[in-house]
C-alpha positions as CSV (number, residue, x, y, z in Angstrom):
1,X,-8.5,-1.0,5.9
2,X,-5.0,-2.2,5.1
3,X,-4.6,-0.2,2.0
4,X,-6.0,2.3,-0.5
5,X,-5.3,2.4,-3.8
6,X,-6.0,6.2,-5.6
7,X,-6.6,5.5,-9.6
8,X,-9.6,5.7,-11.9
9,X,-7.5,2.7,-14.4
10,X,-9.6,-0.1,-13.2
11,X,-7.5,-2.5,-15.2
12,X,-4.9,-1.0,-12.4
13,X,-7.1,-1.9,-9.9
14,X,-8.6,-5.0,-10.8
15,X,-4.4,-6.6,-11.3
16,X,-3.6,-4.9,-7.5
17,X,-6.9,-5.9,-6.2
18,X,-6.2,-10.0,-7.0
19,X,-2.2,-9.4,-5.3
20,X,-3.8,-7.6,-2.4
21,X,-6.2,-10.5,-1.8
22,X,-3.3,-13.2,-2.6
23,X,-1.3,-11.9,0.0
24,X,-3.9,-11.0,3.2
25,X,-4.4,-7.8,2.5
26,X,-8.0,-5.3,2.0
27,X,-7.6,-3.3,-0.4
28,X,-9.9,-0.2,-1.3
29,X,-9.8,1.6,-4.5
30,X,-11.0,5.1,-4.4
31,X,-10.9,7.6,-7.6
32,X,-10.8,11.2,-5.6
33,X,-8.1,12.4,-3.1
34,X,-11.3,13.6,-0.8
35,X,-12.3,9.6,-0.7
36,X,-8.9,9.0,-0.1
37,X,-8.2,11.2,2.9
38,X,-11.6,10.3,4.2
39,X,-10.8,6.5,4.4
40,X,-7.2,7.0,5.3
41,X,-7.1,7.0,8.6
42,X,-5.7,3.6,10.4
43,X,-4.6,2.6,6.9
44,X,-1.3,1.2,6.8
45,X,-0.5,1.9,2.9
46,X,-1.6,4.4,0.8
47,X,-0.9,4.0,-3.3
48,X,-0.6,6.6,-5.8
49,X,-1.0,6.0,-9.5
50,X,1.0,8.6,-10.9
51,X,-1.3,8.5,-14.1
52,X,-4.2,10.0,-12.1
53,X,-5.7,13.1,-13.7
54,X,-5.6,16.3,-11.3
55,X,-3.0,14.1,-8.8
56,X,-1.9,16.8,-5.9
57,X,1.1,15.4,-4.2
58,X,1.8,18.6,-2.8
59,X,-1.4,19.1,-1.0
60,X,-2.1,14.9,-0.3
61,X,1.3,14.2,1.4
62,X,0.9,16.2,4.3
63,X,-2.4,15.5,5.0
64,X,-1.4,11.8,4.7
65,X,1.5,12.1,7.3
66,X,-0.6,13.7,9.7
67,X,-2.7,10.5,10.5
68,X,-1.4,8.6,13.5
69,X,0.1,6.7,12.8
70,X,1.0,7.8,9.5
71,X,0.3,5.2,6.7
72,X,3.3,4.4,4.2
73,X,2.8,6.0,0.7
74,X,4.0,4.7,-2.5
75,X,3.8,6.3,-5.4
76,X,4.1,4.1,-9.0
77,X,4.6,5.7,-13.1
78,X,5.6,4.6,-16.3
79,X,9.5,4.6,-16.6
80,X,9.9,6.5,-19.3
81,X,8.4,9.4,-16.9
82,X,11.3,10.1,-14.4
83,X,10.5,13.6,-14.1
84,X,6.8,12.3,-12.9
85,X,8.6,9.7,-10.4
86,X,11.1,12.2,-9.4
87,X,8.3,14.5,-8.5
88,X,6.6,11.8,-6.4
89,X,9.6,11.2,-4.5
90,X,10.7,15.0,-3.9
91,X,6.6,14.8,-2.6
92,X,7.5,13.0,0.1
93,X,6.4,9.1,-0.7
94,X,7.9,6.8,1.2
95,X,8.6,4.3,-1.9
96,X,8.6,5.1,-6.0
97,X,8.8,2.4,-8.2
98,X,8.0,2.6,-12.0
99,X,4.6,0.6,-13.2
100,X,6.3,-2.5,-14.3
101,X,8.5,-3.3,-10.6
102,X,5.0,-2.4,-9.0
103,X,3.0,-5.2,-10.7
104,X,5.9,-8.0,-10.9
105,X,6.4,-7.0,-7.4
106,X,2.9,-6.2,-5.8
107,X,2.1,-9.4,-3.9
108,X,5.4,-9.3,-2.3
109,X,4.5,-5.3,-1.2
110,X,1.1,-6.2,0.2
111,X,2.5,-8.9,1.9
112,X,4.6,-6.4,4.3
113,X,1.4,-4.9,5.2
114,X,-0.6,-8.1,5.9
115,X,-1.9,-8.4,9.3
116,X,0.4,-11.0,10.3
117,X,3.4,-9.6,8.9
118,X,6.1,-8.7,11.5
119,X,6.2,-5.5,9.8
120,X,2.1,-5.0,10.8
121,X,1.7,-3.0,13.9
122,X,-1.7,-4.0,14.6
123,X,-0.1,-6.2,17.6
124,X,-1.2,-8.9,19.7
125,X,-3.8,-7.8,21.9
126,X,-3.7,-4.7,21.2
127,X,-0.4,-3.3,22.4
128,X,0.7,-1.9,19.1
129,X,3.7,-3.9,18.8
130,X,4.5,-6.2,15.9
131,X,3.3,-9.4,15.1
132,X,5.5,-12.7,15.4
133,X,4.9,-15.0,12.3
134,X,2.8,-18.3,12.9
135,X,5.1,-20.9,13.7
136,X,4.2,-24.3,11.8
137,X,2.7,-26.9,13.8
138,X,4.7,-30.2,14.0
139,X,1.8,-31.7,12.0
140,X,2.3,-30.4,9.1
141,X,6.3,-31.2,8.9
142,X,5.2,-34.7,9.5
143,X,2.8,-34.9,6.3
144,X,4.9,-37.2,4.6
């Protein structure tokens, strides 16, 4: 799994689940941190919807970090909660952005964690190194 997405808004995850797709990228959607933790390991990003009732940073983080390798965790709000975005960063996420960046910007987030981004470290072969991006074939510059 590429990502996991923890939020029981499925208008939330139905808008994340079409970037996701759009830009390479399986996305699961769980609603309870003990699905989460369960399907986190080998996941590359984990996302936090701030607006998640019972939401235990504190606890999650840790457990989170301790996968190997660790998957990146982002953590998105409403802006006019800074206290709750604050708190997500002083958790430990690796990225907070407020609801409205996340969604204008989502495609463009799942696209780092795309298999054949160079930022994937799925590597060729196996080796655990990243990926180069697909070179065009001459073909396709000579479609005209």
């Amino acid at each position: 799994m590429s990502a996991i997405l923890l939020t029981n808004d499925l208008m939330v995850s139905s808008q994340l689940a079409g970037a996701a797709e759009r830009a390479g990228v399986k996305l699961a959607t769980v609603g309870s941190p003990d699905a989460l933790i369960e399907q986190a390991p080998g996941c590359r990003l984990v996302i936090f919807d701030l607006n998640q009732p019972g939401l235990e940073l504190a606890s999650l983080v840790p457990r989170l970090k301790a996968c190997q390798p660790p998957p990146t965790l982002l953590a998105f709000g409403s802006h006019v909660h800074e206290a709750l975005l604050s708190w997500a960063a002083a958790a430990g996420c690796d990225r907070v952005v407020t609801r409205g960046q996340f969604h204008r910007h989502a495609e463009a987030i799942f696209k780092e964690f795309a298999p054949l981004s160079p930022r994937y470290e799925g590597g060729v072969g196996g080796d655990g190194g990243p990926r180069e991006p697909e070179r065009p074939s001459r073909a396709a510059d000579d479609s005209f």
